[in-house]
VEXDREN-2710 file (C-alpha; in Angstrom, 1 decimal):
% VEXDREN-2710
k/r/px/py/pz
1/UNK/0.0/0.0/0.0
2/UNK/1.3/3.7/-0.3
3/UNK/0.3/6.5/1.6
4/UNK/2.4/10.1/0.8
5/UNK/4.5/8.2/-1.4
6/UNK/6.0/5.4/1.1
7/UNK/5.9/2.5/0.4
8/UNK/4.7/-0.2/3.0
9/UNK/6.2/-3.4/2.6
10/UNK/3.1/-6.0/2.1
11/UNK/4.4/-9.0/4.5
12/UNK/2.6/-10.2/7.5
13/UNK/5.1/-9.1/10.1
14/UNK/5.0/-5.5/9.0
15/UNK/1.0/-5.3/9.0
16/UNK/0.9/-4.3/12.7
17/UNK/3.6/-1.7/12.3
18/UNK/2.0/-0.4/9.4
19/UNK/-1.4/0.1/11.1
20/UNK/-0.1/2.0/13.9
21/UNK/2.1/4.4/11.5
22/UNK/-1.2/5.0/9.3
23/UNK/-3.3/5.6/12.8
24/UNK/-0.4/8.2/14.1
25/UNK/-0.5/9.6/10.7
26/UNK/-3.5/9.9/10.5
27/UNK/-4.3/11.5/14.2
28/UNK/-5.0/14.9/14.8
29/UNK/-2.5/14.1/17.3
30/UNK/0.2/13.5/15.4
31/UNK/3.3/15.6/16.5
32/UNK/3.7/16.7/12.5
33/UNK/0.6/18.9/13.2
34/UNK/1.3/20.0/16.8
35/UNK/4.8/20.7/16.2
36/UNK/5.3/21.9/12.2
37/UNK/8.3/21.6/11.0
38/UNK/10.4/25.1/11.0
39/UNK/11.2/27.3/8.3
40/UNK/14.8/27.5/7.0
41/UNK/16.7/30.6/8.8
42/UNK/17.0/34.0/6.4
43/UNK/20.7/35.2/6.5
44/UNK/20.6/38.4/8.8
45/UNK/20.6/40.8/5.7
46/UNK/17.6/39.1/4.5
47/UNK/16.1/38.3/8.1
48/UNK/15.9/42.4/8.8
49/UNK/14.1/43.5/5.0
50/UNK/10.3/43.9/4.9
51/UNK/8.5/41.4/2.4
52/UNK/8.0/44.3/-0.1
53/UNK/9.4/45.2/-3.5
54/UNK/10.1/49.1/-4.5
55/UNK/6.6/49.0/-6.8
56/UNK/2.7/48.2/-6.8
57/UNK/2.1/47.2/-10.3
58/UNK/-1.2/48.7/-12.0
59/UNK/-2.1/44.6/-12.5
60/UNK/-1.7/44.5/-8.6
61/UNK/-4.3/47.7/-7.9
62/UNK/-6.6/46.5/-10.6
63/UNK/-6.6/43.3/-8.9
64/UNK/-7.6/45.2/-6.1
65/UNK/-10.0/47.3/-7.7
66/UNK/-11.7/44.5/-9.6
67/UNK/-11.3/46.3/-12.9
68/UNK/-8.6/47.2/-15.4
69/UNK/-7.6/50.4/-16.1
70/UNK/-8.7/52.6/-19.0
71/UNK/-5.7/54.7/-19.1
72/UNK/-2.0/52.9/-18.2
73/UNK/-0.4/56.3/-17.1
74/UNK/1.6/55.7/-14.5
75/UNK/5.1/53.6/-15.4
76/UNK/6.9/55.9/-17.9
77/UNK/6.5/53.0/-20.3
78/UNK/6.4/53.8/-24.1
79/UNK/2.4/53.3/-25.6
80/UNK/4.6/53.6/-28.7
81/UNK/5.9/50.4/-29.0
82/UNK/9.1/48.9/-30.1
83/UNK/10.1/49.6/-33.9
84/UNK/8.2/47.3/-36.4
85/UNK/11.6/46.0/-37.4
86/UNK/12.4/45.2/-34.0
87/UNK/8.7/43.3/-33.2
88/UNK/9.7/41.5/-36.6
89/UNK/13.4/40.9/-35.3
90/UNK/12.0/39.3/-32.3
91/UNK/9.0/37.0/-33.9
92/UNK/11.7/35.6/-36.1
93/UNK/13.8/35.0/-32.7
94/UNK/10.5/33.4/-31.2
95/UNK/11.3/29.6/-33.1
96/UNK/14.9/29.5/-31.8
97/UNK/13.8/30.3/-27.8
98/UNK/14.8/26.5/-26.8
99/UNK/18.3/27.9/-26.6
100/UNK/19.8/29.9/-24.2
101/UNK/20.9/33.1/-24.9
102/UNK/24.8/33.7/-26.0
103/UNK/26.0/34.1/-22.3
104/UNK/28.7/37.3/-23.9
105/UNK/26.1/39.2/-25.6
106/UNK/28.4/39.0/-27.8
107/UNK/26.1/40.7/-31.1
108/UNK/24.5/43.0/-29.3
109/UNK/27.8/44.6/-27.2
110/UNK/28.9/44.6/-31.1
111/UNK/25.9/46.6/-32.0
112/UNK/26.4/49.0/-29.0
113/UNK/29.8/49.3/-29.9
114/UNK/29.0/50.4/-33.8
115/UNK/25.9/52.7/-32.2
116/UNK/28.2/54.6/-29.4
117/UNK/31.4/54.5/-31.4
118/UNK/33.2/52.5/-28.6
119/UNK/35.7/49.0/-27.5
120/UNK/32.3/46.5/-26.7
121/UNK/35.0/45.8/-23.6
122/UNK/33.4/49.0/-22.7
123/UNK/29.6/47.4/-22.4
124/UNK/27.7/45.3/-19.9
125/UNK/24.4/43.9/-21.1
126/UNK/21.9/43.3/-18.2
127/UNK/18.2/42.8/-17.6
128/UNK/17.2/46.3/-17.6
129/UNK/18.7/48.8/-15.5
130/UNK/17.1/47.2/-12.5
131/UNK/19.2/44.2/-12.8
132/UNK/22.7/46.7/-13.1
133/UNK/22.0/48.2/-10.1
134/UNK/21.4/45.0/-8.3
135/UNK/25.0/43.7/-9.8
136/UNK/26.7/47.2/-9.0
137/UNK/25.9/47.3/-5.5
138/UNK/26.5/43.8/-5.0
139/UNK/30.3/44.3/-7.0
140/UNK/31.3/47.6/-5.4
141/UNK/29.5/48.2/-1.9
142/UNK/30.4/46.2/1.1
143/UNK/27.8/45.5/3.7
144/UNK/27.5/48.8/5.6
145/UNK/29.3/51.0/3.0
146/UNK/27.4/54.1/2.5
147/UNK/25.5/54.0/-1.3
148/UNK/24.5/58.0/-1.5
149/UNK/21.4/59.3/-3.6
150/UNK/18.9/61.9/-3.4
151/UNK/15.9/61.6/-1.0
152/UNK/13.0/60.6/-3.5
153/UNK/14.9/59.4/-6.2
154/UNK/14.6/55.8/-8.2
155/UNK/13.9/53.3/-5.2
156/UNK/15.0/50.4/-6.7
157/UNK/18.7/51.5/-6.0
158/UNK/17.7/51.6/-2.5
159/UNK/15.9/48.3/-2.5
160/UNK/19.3/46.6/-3.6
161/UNK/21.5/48.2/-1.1
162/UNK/19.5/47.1/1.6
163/UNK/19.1/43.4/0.1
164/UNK/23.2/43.7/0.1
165/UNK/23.6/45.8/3.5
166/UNK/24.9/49.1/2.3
167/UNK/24.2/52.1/3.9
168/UNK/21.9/54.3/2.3
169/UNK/22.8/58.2/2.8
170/UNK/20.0/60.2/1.1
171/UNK/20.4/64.3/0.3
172/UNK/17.2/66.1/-0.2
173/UNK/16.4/67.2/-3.7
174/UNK/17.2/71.2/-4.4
175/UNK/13.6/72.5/-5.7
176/UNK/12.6/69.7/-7.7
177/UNK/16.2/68.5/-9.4
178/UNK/18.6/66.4/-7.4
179/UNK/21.4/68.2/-5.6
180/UNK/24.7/67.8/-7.7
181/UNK/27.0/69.5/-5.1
182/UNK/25.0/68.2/-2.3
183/UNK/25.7/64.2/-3.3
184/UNK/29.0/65.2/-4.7
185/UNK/29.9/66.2/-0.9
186/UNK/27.8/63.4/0.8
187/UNK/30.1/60.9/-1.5
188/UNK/33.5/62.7/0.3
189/UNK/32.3/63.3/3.5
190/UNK/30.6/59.2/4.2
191/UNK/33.7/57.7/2.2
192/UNK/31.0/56.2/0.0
193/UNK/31.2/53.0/-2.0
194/UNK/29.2/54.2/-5.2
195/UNK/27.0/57.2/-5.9
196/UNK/23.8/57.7/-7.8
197/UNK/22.3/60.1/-10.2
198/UNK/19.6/60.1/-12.7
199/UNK/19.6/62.5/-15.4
200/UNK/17.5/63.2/-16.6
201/UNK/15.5/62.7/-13.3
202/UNK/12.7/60.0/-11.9
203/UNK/10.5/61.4/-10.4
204/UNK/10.4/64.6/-10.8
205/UNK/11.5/65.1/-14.7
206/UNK/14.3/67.6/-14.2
207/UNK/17.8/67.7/-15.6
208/UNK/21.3/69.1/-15.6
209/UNK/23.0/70.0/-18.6
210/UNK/26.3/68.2/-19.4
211/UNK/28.6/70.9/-18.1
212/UNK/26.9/70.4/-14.5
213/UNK/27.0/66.6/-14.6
214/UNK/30.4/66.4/-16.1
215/UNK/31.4/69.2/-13.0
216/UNK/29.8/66.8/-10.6
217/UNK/32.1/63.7/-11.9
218/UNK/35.0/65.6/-11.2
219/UNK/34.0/66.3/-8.0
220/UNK/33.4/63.0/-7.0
221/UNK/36.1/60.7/-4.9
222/UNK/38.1/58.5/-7.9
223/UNK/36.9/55.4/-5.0
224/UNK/33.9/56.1/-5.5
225/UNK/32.0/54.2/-8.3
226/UNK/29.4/56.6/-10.3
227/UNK/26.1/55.2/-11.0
228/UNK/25.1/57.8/-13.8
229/UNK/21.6/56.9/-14.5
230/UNK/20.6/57.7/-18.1
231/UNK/17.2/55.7/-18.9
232/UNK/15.7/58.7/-20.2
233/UNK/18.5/60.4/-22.2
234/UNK/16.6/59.7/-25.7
235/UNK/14.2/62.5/-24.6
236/UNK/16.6/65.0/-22.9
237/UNK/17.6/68.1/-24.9
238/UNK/20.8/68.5/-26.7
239/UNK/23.5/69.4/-23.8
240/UNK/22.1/67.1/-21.2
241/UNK/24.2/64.3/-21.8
242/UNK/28.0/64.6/-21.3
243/UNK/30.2/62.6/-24.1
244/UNK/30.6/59.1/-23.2
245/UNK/34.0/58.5/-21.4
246/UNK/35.0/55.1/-20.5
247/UNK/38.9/56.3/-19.1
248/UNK/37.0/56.8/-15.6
249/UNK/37.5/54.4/-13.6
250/UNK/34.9/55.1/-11.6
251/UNK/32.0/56.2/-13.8
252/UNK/29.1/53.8/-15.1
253/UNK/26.7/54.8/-17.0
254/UNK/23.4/53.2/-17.4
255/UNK/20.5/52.9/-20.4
256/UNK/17.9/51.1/-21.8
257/UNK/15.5/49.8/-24.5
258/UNK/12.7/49.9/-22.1
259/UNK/11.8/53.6/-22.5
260/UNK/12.2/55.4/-26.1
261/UNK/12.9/52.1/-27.3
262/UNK/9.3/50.8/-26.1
263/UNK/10.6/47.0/-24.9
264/UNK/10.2/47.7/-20.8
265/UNK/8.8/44.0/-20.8
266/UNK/11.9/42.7/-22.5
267/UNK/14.3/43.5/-20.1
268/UNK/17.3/44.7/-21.5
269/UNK/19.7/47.7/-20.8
270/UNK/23.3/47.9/-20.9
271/UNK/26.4/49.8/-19.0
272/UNK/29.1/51.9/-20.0
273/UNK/32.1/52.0/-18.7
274/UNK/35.9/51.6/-18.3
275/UNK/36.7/48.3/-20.0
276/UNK/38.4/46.9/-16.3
277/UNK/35.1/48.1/-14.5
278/UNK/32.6/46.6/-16.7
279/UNK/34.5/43.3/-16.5
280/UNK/34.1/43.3/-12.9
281/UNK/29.8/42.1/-13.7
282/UNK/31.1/39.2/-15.4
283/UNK/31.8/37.7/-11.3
284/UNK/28.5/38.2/-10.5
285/UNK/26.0/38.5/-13.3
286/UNK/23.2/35.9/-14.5
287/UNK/25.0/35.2/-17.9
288/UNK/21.3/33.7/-19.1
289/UNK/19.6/36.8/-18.0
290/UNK/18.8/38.3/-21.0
291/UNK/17.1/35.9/-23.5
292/UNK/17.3/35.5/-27.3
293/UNK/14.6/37.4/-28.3
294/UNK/15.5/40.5/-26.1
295/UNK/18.6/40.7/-27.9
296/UNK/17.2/40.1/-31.4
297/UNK/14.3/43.0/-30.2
298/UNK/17.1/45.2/-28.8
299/UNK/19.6/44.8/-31.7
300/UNK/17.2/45.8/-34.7
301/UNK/15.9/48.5/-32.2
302/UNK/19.2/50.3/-32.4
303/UNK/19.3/50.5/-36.1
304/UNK/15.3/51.7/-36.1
305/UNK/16.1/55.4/-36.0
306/UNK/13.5/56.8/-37.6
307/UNK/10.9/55.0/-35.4
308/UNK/13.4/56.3/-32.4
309/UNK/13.1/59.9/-33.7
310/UNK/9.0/59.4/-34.6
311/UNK/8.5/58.6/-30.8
312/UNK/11.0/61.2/-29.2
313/UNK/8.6/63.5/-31.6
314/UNK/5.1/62.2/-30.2
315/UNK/6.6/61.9/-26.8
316/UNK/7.0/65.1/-26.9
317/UNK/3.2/65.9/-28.3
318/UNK/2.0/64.2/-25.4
319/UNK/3.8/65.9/-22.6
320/UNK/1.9/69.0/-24.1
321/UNK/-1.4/67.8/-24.3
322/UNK/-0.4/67.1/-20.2
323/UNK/1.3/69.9/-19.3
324/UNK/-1.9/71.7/-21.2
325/UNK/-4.5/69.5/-19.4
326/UNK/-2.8/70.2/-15.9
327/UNK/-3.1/74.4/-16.5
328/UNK/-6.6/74.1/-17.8
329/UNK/-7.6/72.5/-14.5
330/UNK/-5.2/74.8/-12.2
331/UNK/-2.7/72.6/-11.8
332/UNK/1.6/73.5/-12.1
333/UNK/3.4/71.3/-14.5
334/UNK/7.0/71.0/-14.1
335/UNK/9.2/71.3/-16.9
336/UNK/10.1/68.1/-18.3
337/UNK/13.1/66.1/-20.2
338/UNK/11.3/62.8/-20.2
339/UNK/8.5/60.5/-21.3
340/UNK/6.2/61.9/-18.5
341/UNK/5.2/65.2/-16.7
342/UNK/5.0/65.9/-13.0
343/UNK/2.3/68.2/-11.9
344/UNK/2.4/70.4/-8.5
345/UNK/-0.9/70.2/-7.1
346/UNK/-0.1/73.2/-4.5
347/UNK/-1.4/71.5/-1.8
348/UNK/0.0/68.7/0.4
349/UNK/0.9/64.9/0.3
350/UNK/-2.4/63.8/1.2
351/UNK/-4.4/65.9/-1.3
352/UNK/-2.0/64.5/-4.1
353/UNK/-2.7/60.7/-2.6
354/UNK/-6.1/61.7/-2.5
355/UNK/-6.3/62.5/-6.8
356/UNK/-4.1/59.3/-7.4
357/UNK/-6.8/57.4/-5.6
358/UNK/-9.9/59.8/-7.4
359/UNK/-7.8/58.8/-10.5
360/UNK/-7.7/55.5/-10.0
361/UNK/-11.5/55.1/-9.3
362/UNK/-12.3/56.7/-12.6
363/UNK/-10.0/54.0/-14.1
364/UNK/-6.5/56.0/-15.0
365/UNK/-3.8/54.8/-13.1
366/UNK/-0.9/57.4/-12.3
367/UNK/1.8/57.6/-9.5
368/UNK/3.4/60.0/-7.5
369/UNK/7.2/61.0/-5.7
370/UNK/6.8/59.6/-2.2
371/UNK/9.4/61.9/-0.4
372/UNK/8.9/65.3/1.5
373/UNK/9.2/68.3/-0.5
374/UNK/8.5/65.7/-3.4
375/UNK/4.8/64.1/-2.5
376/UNK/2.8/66.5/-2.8
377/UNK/3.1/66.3/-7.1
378/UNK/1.8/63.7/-8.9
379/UNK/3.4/62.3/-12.3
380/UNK/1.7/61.3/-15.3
381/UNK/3.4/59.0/-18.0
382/UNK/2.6/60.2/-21.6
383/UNK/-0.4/57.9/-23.3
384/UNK/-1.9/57.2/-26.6
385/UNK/-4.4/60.0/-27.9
386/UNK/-6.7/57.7/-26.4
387/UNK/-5.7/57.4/-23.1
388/UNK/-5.4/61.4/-22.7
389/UNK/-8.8/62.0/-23.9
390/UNK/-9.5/60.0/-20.8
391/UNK/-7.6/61.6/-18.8
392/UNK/-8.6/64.9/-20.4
393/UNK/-12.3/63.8/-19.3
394/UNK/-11.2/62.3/-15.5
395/UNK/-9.1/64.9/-14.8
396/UNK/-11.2/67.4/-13.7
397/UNK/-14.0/65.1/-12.0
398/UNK/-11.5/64.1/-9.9
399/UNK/-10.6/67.4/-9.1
400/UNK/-14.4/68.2/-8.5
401/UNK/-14.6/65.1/-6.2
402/UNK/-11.5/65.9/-4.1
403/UNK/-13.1/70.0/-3.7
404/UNK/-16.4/67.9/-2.3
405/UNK/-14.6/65.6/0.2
406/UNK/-13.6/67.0/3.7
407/UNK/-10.2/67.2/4.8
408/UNK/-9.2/64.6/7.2
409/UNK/-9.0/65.1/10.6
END
C-alpha cells in the first residue's frame, strides 16, 4: 500500500507496524501537526528586509479594484511600442527560444559598440537597469558601506542596497532637481562605496546639462564608483548628456531599451564604462539573464532610428497635451526632459494621494514621488491620444470630487 509516497512493505510481520504508523499519521495528534516543522533561517541581511518590493504594479491595484484600467499612465512605459523592425526581429527569434541566450552578448555589445562608437570591452548587457544596479551594489559596496542618492529618487537603488547591506545616505532634492554639489559632498564626506544620479531625473522630470553633470564627476572621490543613470536620455535636450567617457575608472553609465525604445517588458539595458570596471559584472551576473529574443528586439531596435526619432517626436506631443491639461484644470506642471510630466498640485501629500486614488477610481492609473518636498506632485506618463482623452475627461471630475470631500481630521 502507499500513503504520501511510502511504500509499505506488504508482508505479514509489518502489518501491525504499518497500522499503527497510518493511525499516528492519520491523528490529529500527530506531532507533524502539533509541532510543524520550522522554516529555513534568512541570513541576517535578509532576516531584517520587509517582504516588499520598491513597486505596486497597476495589475496588482486593478486586482484590487476589480477592474482594469482605461488609461495605463503611470510607469513611464512607451504606448509607442518597439520599432516594427524590431517586433519583426523578435517574432523571427520566437522559433529558436529552446536555446539559451549567447552568455557574452556578444552581437548586441557589437551593436552598442558600432551605435556609441566604442571597444564592446566598454559594455555590460543586463536585464534592464534594475538588474545593473542590483550587480553594482553587489560588486562595489560592502555591507554597511554608505551608497549615497537623493531623497526621492529611483527606489529600486535603494531596495538593492538594503538586500546587500549598504548604507543608504540620502540628500534632499534642491527645488525639484537632485542636488549635484550636495551628493557630490555626501560621497566625500561618508567615504561612500558608489553614488547615484539620474539624469534626466525619476521622479520629478528635471535635468542638468552636461557641463553640471560632467562638473559633478569631477567632483566625486576617484573610490567612489558613479552610478550615472541615463534611462531617459533619448528625450533629454541637446547638452544634457556629457560625451561618453569610459577612461573613468569610476564612472558607469546606465541605459535602456525599455523607454524610447518601447521593450520595458523585455528586459534589457546595458552599462558603459571603463573596460576593467565593466568586466568586474562578469563575477556576479546571470549570464542567461537576458534571452534571445530580447537581444534580437534590442539589436534591430538600435538600427530603427526613424521610429526612435518618430516617438522622441510624439513623446513630446504628449507631454503638451499634459502639461496643457494640468493648467486648464489649475494645476503647475513642471518642466520636463522625459516620457512623463509631474504636476504640482499646491497643496499637500495627502491631497496629491487623494487625486491618485480619485484617478484610479475613474479608471486611470498614475503615481506620484513619495518623499517630503516631493509628494505633494503627482506624475503622469505620456499615453496614446486615447488614453489622454480619458484623462482629459477624468481629470477634472477628480478634481471636483476631491473639492467635495472633507479634509481629514
Amino acid at each position: 500500500m502507499f500513503l504520501a509516497g511510502v511504500n509499505f512493505i506488504a508482508l505479514p510481520q509489518f502489518a501491525s507496524f504499518s497500522a499503527a504508523f497510518v493511525a499516528g499519521v492519520l491523528s490529529r495528534n500527530h506531532p507533524l501537526e502539533s509541532h510543524p516543522l520550522p522554516y529555513p533561517r534568512l541570513a541576517p541581511i535578509a532576516a531584517a528586509l520587509p517582504d516588499t518590493v520598491p513597486f505596486i504594479g497597476p495589475e496588482t491595484l486593478e486586482r484590487r479594484l476589480g477592474q482594469r484600467f482605461l488609461a495605463r499612465l503611470g510607469a513611464n512605459e512607451s504606448p509607442f511600442g518597439a520599432a516594427p523592425a524590431a517586433l519583426a526581429a523578435m517574432t523571427a527569434a520566437l522559433p529558436d527560444s529552446w536555446k539559451y541566450a549567447d552568455p557574452e552578448n556578444h552581437d548586441l555589445r557589437q551593436a552598442l559598440a558600432r551605435h556609441l562608437g566604442l571597444a564592446s570591452e566598454a559594455i555590460v548587457i543586463g536585464e534592464g537597469i534594475d538588474g545593473l544596479l542590483g550587480l553594482a551594489v553587489r560588486l562595489y559596496a560592502a555591507p554597511g558601506q554608505a551608497v549615497v542618492t537623493s531623497l526621492g529618487g529611483y527606489p529600486t537603488l535603494n531596495y538593492h542596497a538594503a538586500g546587500f547591506g549598504a548604507r543608504l545616505v540620502s540628500v534632499p532634492y534642491r527645488g525639484n532637481a537632485e542636488d549635484l554639489a550636495g551628493l557630490a559632498a555626501a560621497a566625500q564626506r561618508e567615504n561612500a562605496a558608489m553614488v547615484y544620479l539620474a539624469n534626466p531625473d525619476n521622479p520629478m522630470g528635471s535635468w542638468h546639462d552636461a557641463d553640471a553633470v560632467a562638473a559633478f564627476i569631477a567632483a566625486v572621490p576617484p573610490q567612489t564608483l558613479i552610478l550615472l543613470d541615463e534611462a531617459y536620455g533619448e528625450f533629454a535636450p541637446a547638452g544634457t548628456l556629457p560625451p561618453l567617457d569610459t577612461g573613468r575608472p569610476n564612472l558607469l553609465r546606465l541605459r535602456t531599451f525599455s523607454k524610447a525604445y518601447g521593450m520595458a517588458g523585455l528586459r534589457c539595458g546595458y552599462g558603459v564604462g571603463a573596460p576593467k570596471t565593466v568586466r568586474a559584472f562578469d563575477r556576479v551576473r546571470n549570464h542567461f539573464g537576458v534571452n534571445t529574443v530580447a537581444h534580437a528586439g534590442a539589436i534591430a531596435a538600435i538600427a530603427a532610428r526613424d521610429h526612435l526619432a518618430d516617438v522622441v517626436q510624439r513623446t513630446a506631443a504628449a507631454r503638451a497635451r499634459i502639461t496643457a491639461m494640468a493648467g486648464a484644470n489649475g494645476l503647475i506642471p513642471l518642466p520636463s526632459a522625459t516620457n512623463f510630466v509631474t504636476v504640482d498640485t499646491g497643496r499637500d501629500a495627502a491631497y496629491a494621494a487623494g487625486l491618485l486614488a480619485a484617478l484610479a477610481d475613474r479608471r486611470v492609473f498614475i503615481r506620484k514621488p513619495m518623499a517630503p518636498g516631493l509628494d505633494h506632485c503627482i506624475r503622469i506618463s505620456v499615453g496614446s491620444d486615447a488614453e489622454l482623452d480619458i484623462l482629459g475627461a477624468a481629470l477634472p471630475q477628480a478634481l471636483a470630487a476631491m473639492a467635495r470631500t472633507p479634509p481629514a481630521g
